[in-house]
Backbone and ligand atoms as CSV (ligand in chain L), in Angstrom:
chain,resi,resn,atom,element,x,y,z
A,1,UNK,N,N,0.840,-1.193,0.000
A,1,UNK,CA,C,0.000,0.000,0.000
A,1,UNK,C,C,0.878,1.247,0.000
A,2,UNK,N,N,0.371,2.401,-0.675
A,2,UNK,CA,C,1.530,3.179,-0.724
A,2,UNK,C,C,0.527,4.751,-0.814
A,3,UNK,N,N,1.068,5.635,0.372
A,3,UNK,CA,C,-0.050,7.146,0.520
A,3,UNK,C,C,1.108,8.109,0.042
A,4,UNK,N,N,-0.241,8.847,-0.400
A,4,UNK,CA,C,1.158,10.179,-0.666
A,4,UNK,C,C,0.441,11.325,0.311
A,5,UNK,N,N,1.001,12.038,0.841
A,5,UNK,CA,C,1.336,13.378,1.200
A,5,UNK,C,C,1.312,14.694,0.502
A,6,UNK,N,N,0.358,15.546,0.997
A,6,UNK,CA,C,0.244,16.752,0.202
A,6,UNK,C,C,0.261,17.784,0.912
A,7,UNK,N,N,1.230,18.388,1.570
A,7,UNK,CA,C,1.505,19.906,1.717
A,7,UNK,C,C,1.269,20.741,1.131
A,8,UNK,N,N,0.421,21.585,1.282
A,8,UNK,CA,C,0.395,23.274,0.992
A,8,UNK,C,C,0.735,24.506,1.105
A,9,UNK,N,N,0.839,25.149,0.808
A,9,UNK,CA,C,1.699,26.607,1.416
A,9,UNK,C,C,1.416,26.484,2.744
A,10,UNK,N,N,2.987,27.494,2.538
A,10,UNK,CA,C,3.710,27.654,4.316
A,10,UNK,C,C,4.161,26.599,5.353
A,11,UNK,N,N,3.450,25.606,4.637
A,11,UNK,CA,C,3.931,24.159,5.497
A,11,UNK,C,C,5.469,24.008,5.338
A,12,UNK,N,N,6.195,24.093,4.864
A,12,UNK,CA,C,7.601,24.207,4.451
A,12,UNK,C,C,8.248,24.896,5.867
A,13,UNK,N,N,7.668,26.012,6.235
A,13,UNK,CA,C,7.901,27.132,7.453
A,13,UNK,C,C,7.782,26.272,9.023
A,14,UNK,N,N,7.049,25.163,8.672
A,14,UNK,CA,C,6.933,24.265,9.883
A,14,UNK,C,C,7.954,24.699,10.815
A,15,UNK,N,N,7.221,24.821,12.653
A,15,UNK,CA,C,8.752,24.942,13.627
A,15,UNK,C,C,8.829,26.083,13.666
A,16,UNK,N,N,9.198,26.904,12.241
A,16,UNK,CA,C,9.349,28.143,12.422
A,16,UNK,C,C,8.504,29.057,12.826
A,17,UNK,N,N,7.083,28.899,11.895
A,17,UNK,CA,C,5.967,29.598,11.679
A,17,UNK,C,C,4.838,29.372,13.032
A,18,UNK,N,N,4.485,30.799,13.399
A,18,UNK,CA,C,3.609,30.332,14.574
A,18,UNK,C,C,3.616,29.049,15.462
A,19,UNK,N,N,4.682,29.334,16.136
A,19,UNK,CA,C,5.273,27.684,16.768
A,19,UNK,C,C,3.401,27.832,17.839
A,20,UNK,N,N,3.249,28.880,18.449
A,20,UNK,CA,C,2.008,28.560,19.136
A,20,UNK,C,C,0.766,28.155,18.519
A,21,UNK,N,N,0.769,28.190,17.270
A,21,UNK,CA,C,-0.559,27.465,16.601
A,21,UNK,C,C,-0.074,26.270,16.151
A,22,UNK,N,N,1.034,26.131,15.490
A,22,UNK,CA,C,1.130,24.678,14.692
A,22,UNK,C,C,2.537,24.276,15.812
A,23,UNK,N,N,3.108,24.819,16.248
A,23,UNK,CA,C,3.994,23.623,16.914
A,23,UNK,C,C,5.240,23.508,16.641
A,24,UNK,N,N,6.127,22.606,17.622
A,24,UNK,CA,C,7.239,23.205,17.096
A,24,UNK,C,C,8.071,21.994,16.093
A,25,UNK,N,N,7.137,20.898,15.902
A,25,UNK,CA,C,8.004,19.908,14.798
A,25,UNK,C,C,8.315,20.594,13.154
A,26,UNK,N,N,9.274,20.504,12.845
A,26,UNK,CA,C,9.368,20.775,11.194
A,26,UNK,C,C,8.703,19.956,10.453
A,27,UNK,N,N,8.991,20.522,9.039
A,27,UNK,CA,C,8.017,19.512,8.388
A,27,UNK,C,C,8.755,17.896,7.791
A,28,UNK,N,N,10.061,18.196,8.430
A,28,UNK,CA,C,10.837,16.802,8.270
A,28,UNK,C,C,10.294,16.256,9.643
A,29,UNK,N,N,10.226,16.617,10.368
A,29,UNK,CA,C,9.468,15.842,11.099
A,29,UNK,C,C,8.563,15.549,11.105
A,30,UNK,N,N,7.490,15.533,10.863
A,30,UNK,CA,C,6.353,15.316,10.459
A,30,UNK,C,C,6.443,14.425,9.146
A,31,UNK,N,N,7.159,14.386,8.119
A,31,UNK,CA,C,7.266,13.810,7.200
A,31,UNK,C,C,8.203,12.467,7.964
A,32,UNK,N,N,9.044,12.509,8.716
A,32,UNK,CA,C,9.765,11.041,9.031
A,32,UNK,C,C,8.619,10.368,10.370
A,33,UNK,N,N,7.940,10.977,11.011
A,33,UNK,CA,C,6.816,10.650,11.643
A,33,UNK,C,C,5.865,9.681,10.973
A,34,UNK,N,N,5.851,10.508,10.141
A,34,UNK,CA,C,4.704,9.401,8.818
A,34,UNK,C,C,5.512,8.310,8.335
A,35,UNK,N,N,6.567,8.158,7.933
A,35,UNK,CA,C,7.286,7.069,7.659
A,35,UNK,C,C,7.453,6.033,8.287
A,36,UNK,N,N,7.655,6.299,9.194
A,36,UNK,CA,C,7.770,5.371,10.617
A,36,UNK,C,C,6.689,5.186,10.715
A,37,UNK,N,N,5.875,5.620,10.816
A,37,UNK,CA,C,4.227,4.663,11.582
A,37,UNK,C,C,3.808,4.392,9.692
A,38,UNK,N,N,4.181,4.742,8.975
A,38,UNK,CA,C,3.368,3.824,7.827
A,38,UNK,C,C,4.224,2.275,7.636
A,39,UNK,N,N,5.383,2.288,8.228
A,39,UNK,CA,C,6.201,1.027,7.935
A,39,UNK,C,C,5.556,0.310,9.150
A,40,UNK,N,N,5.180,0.977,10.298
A,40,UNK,CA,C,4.854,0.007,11.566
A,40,UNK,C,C,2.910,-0.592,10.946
A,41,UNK,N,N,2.592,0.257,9.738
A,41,UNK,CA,C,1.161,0.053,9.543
A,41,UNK,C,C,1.230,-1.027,8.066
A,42,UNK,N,N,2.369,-1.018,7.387
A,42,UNK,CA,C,2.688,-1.701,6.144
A,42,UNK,C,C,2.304,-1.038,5.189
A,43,UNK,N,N,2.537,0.242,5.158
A,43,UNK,CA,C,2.274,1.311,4.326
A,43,UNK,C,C,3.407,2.063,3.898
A,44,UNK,N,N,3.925,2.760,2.713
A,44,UNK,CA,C,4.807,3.236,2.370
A,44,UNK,C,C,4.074,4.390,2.011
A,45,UNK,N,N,4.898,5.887,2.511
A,45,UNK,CA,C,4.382,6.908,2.233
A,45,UNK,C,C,5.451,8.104,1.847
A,46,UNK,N,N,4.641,8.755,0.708
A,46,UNK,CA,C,5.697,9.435,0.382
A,46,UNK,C,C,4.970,10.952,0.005
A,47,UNK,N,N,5.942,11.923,0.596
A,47,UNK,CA,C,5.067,13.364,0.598
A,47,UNK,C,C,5.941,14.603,0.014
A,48,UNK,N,N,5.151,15.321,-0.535
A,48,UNK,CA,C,5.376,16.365,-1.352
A,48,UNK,C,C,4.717,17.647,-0.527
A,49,UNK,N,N,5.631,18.848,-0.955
A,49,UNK,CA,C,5.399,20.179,-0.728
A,49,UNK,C,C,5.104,21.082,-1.606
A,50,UNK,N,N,4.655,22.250,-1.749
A,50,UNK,CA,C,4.436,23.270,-2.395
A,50,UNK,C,C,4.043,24.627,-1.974
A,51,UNK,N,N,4.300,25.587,-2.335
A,51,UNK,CA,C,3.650,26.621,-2.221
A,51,UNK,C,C,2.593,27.190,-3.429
A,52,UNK,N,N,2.750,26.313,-4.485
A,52,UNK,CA,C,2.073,26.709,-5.351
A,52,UNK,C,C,1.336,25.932,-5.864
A,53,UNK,N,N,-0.438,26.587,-5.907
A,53,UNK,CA,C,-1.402,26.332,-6.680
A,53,UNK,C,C,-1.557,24.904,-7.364
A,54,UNK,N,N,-0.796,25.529,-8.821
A,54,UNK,CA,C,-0.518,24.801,-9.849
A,54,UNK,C,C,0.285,23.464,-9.622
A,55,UNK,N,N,1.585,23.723,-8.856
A,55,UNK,CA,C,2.364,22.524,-8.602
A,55,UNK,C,C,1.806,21.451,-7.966
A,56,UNK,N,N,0.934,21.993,-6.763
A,56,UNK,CA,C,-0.033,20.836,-6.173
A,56,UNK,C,C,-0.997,20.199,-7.250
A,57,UNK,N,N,-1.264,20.416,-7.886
A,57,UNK,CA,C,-2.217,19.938,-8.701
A,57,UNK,C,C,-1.769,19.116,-9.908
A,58,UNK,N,N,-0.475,19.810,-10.187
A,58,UNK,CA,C,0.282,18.484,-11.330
A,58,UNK,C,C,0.670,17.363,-10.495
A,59,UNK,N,N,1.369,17.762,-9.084
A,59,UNK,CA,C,1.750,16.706,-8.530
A,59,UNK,C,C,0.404,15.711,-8.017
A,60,UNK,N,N,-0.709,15.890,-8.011
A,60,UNK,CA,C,-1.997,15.167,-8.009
A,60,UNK,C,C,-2.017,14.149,-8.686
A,61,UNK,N,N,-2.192,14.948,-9.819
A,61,UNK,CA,C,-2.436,14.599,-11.185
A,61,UNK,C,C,-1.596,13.414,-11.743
A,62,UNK,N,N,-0.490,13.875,-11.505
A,62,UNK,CA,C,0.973,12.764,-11.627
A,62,UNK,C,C,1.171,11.479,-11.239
A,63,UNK,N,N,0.912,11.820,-9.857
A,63,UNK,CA,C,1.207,10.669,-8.693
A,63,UNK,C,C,0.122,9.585,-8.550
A,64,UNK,N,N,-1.270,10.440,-9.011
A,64,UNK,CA,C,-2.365,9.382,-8.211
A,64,UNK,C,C,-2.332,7.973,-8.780
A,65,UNK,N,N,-1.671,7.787,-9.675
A,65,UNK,CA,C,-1.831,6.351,-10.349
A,65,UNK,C,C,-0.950,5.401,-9.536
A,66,UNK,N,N,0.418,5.882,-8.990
A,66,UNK,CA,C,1.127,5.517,-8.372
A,66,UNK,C,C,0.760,5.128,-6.607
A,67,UNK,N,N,-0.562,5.508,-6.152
A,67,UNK,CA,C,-1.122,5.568,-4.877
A,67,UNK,C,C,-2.230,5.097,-4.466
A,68,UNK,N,N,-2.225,4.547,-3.444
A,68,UNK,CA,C,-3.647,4.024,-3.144
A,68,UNK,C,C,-4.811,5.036,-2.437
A,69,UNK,N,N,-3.757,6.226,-1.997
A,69,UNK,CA,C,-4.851,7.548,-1.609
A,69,UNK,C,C,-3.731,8.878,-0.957
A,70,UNK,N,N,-4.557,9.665,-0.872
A,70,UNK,CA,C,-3.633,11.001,-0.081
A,70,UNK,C,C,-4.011,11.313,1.358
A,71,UNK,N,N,-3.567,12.101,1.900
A,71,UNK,CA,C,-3.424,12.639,3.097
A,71,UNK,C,C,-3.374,14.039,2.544
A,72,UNK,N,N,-4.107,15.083,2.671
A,72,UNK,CA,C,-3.950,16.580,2.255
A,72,UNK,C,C,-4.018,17.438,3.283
A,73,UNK,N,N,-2.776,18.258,3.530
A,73,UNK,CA,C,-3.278,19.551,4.652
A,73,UNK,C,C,-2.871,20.224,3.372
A,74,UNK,N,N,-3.997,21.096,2.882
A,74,UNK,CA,C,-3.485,21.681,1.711
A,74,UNK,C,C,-3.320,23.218,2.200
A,75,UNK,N,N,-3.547,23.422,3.586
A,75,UNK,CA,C,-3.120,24.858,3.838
A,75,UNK,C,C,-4.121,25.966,3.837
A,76,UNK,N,N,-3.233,27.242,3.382
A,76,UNK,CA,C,-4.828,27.964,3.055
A,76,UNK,C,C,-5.510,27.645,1.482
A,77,UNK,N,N,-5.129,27.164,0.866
A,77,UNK,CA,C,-5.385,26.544,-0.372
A,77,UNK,C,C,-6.734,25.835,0.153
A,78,UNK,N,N,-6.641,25.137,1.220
A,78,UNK,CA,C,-7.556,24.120,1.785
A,78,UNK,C,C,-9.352,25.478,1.412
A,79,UNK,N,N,-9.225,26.512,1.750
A,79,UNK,CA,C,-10.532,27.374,1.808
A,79,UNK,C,C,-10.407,28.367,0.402
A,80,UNK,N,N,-9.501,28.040,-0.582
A,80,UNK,CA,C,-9.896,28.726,-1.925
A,80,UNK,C,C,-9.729,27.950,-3.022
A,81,UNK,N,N,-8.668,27.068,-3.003
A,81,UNK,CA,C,-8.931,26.300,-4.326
A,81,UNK,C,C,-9.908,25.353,-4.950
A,82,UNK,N,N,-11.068,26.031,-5.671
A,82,UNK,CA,C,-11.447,25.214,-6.548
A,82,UNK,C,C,-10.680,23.753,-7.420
A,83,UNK,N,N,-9.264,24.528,-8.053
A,83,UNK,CA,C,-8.535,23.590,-9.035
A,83,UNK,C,C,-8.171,22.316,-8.038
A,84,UNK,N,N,-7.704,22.657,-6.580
A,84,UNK,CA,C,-7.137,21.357,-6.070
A,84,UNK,C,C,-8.397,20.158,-5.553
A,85,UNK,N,N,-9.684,21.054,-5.605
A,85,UNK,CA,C,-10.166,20.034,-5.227
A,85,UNK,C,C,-10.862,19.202,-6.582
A,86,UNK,N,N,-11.215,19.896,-7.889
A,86,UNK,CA,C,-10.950,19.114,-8.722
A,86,UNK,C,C,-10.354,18.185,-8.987
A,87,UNK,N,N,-8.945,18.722,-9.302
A,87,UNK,CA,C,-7.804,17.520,-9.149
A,87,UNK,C,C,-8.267,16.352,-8.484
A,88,UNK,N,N,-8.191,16.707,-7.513
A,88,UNK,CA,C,-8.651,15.308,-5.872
A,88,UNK,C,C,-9.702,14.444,-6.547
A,89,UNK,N,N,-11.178,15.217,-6.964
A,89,UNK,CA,C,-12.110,14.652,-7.504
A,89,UNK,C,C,-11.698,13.744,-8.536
A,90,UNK,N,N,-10.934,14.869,-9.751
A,90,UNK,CA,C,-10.590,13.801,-10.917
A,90,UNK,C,C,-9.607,12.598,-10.798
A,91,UNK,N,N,-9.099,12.604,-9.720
A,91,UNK,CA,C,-7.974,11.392,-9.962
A,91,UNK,C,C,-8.684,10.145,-9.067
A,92,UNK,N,N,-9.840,10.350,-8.290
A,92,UNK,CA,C,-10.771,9.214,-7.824
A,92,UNK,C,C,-9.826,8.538,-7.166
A,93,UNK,N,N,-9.199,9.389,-6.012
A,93,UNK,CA,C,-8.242,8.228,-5.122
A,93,UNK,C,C,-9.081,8.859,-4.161
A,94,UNK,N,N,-9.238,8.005,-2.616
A,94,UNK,CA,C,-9.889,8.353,-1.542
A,94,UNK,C,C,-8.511,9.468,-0.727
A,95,UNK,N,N,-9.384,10.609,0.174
A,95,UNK,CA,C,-8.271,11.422,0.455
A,95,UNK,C,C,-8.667,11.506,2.060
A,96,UNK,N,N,-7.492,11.930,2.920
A,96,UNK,CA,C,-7.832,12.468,4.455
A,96,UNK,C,C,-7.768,14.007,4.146
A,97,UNK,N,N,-9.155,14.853,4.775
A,97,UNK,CA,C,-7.947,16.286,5.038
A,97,UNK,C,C,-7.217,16.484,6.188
A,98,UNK,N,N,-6.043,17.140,6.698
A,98,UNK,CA,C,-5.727,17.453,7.686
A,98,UNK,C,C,-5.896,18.588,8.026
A,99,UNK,N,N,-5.586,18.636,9.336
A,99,UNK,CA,C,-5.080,20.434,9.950
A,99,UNK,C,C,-4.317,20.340,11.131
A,100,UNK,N,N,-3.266,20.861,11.397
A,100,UNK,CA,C,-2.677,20.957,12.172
A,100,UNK,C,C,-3.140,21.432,13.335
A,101,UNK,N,N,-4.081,22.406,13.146
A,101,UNK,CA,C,-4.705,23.464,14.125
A,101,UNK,C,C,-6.282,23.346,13.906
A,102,UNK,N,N,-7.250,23.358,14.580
A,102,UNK,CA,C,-8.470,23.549,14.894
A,102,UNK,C,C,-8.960,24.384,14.265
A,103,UNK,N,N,-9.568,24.239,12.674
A,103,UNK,CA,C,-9.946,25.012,11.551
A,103,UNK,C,C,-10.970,26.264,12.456
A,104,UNK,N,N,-12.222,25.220,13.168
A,104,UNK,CA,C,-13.332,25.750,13.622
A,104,UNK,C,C,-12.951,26.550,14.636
A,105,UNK,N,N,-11.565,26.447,15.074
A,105,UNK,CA,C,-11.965,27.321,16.697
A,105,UNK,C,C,-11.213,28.491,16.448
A,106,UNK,N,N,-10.619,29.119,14.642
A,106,UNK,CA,C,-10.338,30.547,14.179
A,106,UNK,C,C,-11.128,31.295,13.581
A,107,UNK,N,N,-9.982,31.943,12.999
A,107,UNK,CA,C,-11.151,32.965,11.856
A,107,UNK,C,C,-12.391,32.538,11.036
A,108,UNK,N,N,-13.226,32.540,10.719
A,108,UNK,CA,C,-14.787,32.483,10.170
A,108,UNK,C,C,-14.081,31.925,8.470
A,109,UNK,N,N,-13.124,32.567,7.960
A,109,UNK,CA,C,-12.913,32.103,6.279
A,109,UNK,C,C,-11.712,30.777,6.898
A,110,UNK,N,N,-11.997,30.599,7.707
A,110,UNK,CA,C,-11.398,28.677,7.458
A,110,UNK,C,C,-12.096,27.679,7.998
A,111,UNK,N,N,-13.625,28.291,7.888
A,111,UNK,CA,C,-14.441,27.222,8.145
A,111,UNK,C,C,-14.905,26.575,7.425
A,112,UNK,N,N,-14.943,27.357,6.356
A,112,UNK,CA,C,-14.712,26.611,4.959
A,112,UNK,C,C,-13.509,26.080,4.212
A,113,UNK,N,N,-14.397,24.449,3.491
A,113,UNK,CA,C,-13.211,23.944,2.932
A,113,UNK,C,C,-13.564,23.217,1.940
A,114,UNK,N,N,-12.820,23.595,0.300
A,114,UNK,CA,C,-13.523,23.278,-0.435
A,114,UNK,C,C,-13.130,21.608,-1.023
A,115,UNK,N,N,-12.213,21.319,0.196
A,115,UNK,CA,C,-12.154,19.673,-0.140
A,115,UNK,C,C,-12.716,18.687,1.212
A,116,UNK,N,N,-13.637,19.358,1.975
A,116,UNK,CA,C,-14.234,18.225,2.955
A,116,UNK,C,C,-15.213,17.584,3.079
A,117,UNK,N,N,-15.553,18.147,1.752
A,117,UNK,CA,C,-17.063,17.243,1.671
A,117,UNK,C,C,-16.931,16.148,0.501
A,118,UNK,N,N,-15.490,16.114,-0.195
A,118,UNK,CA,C,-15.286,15.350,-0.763
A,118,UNK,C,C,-14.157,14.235,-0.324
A,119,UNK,N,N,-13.948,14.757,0.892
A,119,UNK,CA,C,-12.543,13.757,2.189
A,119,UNK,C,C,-13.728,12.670,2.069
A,120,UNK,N,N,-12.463,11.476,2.590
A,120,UNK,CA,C,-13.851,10.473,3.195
A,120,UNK,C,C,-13.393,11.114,5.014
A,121,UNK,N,N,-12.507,11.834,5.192
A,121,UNK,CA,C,-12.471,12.195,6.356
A,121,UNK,C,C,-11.635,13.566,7.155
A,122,UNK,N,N,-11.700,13.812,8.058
A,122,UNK,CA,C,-10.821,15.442,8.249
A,122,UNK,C,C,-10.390,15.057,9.696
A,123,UNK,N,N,-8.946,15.529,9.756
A,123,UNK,CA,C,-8.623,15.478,11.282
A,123,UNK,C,C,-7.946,16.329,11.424
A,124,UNK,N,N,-8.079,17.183,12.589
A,124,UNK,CA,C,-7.894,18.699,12.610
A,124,UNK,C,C,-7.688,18.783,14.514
A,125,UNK,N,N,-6.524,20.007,14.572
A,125,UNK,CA,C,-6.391,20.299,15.574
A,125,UNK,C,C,-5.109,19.744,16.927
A,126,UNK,N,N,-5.068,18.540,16.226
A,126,UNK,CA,C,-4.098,17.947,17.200
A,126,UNK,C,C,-2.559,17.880,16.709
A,127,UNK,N,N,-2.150,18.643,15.491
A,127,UNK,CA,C,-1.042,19.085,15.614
A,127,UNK,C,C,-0.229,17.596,14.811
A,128,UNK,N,N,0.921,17.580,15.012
A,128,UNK,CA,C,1.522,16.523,14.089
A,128,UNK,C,C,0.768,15.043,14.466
A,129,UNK,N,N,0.080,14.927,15.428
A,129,UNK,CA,C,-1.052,13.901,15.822
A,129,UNK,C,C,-1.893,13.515,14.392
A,130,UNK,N,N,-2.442,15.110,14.435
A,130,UNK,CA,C,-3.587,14.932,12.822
A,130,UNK,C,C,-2.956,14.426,11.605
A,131,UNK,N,N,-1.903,14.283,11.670
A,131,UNK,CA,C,-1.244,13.429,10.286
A,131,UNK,C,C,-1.067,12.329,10.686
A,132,UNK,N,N,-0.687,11.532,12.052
A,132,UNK,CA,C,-0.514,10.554,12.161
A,132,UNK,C,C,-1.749,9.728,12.498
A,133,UNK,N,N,-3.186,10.375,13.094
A,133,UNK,CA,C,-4.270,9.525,12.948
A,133,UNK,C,C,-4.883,9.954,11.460
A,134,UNK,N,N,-4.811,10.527,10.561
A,134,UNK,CA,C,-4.982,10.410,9.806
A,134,UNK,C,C,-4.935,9.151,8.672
A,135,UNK,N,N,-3.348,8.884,9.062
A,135,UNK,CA,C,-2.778,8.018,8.592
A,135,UNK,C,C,-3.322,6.571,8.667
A,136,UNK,N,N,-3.167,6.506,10.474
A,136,UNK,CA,C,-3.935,5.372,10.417
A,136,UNK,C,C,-5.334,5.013,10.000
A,137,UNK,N,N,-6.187,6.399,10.095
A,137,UNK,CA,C,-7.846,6.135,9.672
A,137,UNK,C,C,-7.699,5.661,8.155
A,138,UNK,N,N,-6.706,6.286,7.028
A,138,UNK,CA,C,-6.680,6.353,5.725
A,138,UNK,C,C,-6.566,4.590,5.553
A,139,UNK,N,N,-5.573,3.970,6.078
A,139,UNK,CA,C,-5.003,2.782,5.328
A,139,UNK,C,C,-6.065,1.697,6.047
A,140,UNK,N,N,-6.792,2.374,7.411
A,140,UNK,CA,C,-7.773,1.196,7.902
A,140,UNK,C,C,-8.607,1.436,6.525
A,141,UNK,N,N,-9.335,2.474,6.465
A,141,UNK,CA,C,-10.573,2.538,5.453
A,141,UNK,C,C,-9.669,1.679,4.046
A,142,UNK,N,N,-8.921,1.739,3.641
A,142,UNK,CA,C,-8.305,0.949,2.485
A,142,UNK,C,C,-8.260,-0.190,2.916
A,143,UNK,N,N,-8.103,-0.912,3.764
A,143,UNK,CA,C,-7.900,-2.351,3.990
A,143,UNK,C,C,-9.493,-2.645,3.917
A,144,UNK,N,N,-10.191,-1.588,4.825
A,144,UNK,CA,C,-11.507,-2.375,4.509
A,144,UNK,C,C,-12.177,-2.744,3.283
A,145,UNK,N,N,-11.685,-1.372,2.936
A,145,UNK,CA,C,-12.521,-1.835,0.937
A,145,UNK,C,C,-11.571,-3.000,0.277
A,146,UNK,N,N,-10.746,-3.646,1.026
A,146,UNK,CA,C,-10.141,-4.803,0.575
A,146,UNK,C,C,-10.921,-5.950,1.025
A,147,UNK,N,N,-11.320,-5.804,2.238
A,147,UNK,CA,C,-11.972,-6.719,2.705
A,147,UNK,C,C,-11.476,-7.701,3.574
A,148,UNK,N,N,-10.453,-6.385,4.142
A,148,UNK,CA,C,-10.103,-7.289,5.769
A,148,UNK,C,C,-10.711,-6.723,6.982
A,149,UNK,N,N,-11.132,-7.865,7.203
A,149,UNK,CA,C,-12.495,-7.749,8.466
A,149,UNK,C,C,-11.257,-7.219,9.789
A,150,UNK,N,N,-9.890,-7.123,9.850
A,150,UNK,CA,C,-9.371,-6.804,11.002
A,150,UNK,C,C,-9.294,-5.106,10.964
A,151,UNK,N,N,-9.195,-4.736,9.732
A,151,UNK,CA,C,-8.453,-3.357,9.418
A,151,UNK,C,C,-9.790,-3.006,10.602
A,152,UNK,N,N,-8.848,-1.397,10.922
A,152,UNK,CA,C,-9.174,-0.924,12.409
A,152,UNK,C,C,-8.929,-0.897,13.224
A,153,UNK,N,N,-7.975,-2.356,13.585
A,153,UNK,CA,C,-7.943,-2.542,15.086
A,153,UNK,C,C,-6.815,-1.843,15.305
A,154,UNK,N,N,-5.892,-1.341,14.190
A,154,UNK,CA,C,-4.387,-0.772,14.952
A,154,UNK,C,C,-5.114,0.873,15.363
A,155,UNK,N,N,-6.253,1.237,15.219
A,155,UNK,CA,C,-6.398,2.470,16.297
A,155,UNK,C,C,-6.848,2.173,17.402
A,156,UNK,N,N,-7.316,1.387,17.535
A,156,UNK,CA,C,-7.673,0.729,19.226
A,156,UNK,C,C,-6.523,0.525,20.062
A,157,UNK,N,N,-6.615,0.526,21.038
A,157,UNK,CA,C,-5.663,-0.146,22.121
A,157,UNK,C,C,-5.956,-1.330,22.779
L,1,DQA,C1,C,-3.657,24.712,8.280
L,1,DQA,C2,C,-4.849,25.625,8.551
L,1,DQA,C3,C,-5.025,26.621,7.421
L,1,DQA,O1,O,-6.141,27.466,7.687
L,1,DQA,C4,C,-3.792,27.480,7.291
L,1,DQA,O2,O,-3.925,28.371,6.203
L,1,DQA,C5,C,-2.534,26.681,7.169
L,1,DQA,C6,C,-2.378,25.509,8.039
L,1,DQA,C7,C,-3.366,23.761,9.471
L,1,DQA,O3,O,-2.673,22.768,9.251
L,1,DQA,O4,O,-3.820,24.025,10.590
L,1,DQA,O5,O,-1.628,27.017,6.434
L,1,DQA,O6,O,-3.943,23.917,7.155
C-alpha cells in the first residue's frame, strides 16, 4: 500500500511559523513521523510540498496512479482552491484532510473547505497527531474496501 502526502503553502515554514498554533516539529518531522508509523502500519508513504497552486495539482495529477490515496493539509489553499479540489475529484483516489490546528476554533474564512465534503475524512487540531491519525484512519478505510475484516484494530488499544 503506498499514501502520498500533500503539503500546501507555508507548510515548508513548519517549527518556524507560529510555533504557538502549529507547533514546534518541522516539516521533516512530520514527514519522518509518517514514515515510521506507515512502515509500523505496512504502508509506504511518500510526501510532497508546495507553495504553489498549480504545482499541487500536477503533482496530483501525476502521482495518483502511483497511490492508493492522499493525506492533504493543503493549507490555506484548503478554503480557496477550486482547481485542487478538482484535481482530488478527478484522480478518484480516496483522500484524508488534515489540519494541524483547529480550523473551527479561528477565523470564520477557514471554516470553509472546499475539499471536505469530498474527504472520506478530516482530522484537525491535534497538531503533528492529525497526520498521524490520519494516517492510520486512511489505510484502515483501504484495507476495509479490501476486505479485511481486522483493518481498524491498529487504532484501538
Ligand atoms: C492549516 C490551517 C489553514 O487554515 C492554514 O492556512 C494553514 C495551516 C493547518 O494545518 O492548521 O496554512 O492547514
Amino acid at each position: 500500500m503506498k499514501i502520498g502526502v500533500v503539503h500546501g503553502p507555508n507548510l515548508n515554514l513548519l517549527g518556524k511559523r507560529e510555533p504557538e498554533m502549529y507547533g514546534s516539529a518541522t516539516l521533516g518531522n512530520v514527514d519522518e513521523a509518517l514514515v515510521a508509523l506507515g512502515r509500523e502500519l505496512g504502508a509506504q508513504v511518500v510526501s510532497f510540498q508546495s507553495n504553489g497552486e498549480g504545482a499541487l495539482v500536477d503533482h496530483v495529477q501525476q502521482t495518483a496512479a502511483s497511490v492508493d490515496g492522499f493525506l492533504v493539509n493543503a493549507g490555506a489553499y484548503t478554503h480557496t482552491s477550486v482547481a485542487l479540489r478538482d484535481a482530488l475529484i478527478g484522480v478518484q483516489r480516496p483522500f484524508v484532510e488534515v489540519h494541524l490546528s483547529n480550523v473551527f476554533a479561528r477565523e470564520p474564512f477557514r471554516h470553509h473547505s472546499y475539499l471536505g465534503d469530498r474527504a472520506i475524512g478530516l482530522v484537525a487540531g491535534f497538531g503533528i497527531d492529525s497526520y498521524l491519525l490520519a494516517l492510520r484512519a486512511l489505510v484502515s478505510h483501504l484495507r476495509r474496501g479490501r476486505g479485511d475484516e481486522s483493518a481498524g484494530s491498529s487504532i484501538q488499544s
